[in-house]
N, C-alpha and C positions, 0 to 999 in steps of 0.2 A: 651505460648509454649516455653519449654525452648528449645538450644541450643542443638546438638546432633552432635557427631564426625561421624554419618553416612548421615550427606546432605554434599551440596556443600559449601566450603566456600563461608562467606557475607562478602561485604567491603560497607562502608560506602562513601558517595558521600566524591570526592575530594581525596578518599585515596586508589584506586584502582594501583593495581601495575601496572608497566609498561608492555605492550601487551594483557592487557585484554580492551577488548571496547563493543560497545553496537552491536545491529543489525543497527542501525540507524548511527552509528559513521562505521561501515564495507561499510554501504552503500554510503556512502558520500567519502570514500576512490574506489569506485567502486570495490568493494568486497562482496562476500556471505559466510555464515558460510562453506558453501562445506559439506553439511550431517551431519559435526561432531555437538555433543549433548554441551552444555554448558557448561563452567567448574567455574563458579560461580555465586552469586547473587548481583544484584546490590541496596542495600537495601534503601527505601524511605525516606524520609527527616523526616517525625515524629516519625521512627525507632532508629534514630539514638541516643535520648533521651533514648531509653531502649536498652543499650547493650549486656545484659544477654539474651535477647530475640530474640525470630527468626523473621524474617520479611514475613511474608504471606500475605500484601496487595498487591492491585491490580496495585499499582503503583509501586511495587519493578521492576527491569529490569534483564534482563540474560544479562554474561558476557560472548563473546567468546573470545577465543584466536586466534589474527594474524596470528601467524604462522601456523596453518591448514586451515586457508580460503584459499577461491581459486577466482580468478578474476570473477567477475559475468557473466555469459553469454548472448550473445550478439541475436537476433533472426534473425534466417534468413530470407530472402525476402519475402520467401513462407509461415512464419510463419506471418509476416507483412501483408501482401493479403489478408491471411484468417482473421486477428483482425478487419482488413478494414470489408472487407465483413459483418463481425459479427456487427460490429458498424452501418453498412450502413445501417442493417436491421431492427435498436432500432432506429436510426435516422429516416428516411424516413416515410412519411404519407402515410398509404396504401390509401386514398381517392385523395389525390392532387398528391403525389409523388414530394413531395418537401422535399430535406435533409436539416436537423436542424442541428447547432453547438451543440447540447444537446438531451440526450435520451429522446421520446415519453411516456407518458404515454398509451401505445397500450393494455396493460394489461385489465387497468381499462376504460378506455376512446375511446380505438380504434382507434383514429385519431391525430391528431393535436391539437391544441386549436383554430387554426383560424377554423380549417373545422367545429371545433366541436360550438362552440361559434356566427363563421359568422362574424367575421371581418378581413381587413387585416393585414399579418403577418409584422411585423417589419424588413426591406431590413435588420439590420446586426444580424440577426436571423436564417436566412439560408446558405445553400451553392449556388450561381445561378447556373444556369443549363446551358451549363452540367456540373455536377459535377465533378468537381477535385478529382481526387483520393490521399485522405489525408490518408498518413499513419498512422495506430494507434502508434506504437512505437517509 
């Protein structure tokens, strides 16, 4: 697919201008694109061999611009509580009511692996009880 003056400009790795960066390079800045849409491509490494050509694989990256992000935001307490709550509920054995450091398979399985298996759970596997309220964020 050749090249077309109506996409976004592509730069090739290493030769992006200065203030364009990735999602992952905003994020590490503690920054988010802020709504605005991308304003270039950032083209794969076996792209770079075909210059005339556009780059549509799956590993190319968007390029935003710094100067329209906006500081990432932050959650508040009440937003923190409910993630709690939310995790506590993928955590916890509805049979034992023991919270896991890790999601249950409650879908498929229903329970635990100890409840469901019949052995004991490994002490650095849980949270002991009472449960600490660990915030998700």
């Amino acid at each position: 697919m050749l090249r077309s003056t109506a996409t976004l400009p592509e730069y090739d790795r290493r030769t992006c201008p200065e203030g364009l960066v990735t999602r992952r390079q905003l994020r590490e800045k503690g920054l988010s694109p802020g709504g605005h849409a991308p304003v270039a491509v950032l083209r794969c490494k076996g792209c770079s061999y075909r210059p005339d050509q556009s780059c549509n694989h799956p590993t190319r990256d968007w390029l935003h611009d710094v100067s329209l992000a906006r500081p990432k935001r932050t959650p508040t307490l009440a937003q923190e509580w409910a993630l709690d709550r939310a995790m506590a509920a993928r955590q916890t054995c509805p049979q034992c009511g023991q919270r896991y450091y890790f999601c249950l398979p409650l879908r498929t399985q229903g329970c635990c692996d100890p409840c469901d298996k019949g052995f004991e759970p490994t002490p650095g596997t849980y949270i002991d009880l009472p449960a600490k309220r660990l915030l998700a964020a």
